[in-house]
N, C-alpha and C positions, 0 to 999 in steps of 0.2 A: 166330347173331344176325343179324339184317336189316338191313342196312345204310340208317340213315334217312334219307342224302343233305344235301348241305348245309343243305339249310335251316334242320335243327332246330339250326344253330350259332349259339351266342349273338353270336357276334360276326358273323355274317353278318343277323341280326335285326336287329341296332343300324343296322350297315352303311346296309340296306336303308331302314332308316327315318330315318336321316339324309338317304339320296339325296331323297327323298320330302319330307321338310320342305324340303330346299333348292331342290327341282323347284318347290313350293309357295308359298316366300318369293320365287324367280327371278319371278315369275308378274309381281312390281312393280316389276320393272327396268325400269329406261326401253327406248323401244323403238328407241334408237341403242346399245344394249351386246346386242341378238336374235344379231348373230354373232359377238360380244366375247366378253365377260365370262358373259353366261347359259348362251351355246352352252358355254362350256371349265367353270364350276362344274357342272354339270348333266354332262358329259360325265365331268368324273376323279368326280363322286362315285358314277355308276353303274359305273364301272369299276372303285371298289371291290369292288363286288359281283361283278362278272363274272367279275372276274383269281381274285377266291374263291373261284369257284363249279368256274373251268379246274383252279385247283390243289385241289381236293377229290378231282375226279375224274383226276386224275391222280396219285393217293396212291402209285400200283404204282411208281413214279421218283422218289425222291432230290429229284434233279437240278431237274426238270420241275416237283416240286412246292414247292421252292423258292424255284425262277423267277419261279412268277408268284406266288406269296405278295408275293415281295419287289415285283412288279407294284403288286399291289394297295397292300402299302404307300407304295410311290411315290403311285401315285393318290392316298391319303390324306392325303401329306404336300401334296401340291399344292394340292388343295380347301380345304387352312388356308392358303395362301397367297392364291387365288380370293377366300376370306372378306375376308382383311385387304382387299384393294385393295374388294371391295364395302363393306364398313364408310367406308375412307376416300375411297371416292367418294360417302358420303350415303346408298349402298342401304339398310345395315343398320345399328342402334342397337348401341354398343359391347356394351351387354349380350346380344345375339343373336349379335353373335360369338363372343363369350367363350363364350356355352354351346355353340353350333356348333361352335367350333375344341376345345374341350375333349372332346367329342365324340367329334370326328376322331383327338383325341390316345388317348383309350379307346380306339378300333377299330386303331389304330396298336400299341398295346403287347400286345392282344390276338392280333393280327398277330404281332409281337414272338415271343410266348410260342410258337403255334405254330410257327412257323420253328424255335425252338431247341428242342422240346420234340416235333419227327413222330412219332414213333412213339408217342404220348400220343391222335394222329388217323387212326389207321389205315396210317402210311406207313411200306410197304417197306426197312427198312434194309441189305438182303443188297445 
């Protein structure tokens, strides 16, 4: 069987398209938060993706893939964090967070599930 590469992971689709709205919402941040607040949501929510994409292709390690699973979880956790301070600074309408952070919270438990469940995605248990 061919192996189809992260992409075709549902949770790396979500992932990717969360980054991508929030790339897109960052756009009306004022332009005193460019190396604040937009640089750091913009940065952990691509980093979801990234830390995703290192531990796919590191399936053949345990260990490694793991790692940056829990990486990427991180990242996830942080970008609801990013959210909240852009909501209570005025950027974002509570209801834009809420479906954003809920979001994050989806690609988190997805996250979740992988981690406890490797060899479900290909990873080497020997």
């Amino acid at each position: 069987m061919k192996d189809e590469g992260f992409e075709h992971l549902t949770v790396y689709r979500l992932a990717y398209k969360l980054a991508m709205q929030i790339f897109e919402i960052s756009k009306d941040f004022p332009k005193e938060e460019k190396y604040a607040l937009t640089d750091q949501i913009r940065r952990s929510s691509r980093s979801v993706c990234t830390n995703l994409a290192e531990a796919y292709r590191k399936r053949r390690y345990l260990k490694h893939y793991v790692s940056k699973m829990s990486d990427a979880d991180g990242e996830c956790s942080e970008t609801i964090v990013w959210l909240s301070f852009s909501k209570d600074c005025g950027y974002l309408s509570a209801n834009l967070c809420e479906q954003l952070s809920n979001d994050c919270q989806e690609v988190g438990r997805m996250l979740g599930y992988m981690m406890a469940h490797p060899a479900e995605f290909g990873v080497q248990l020997d």
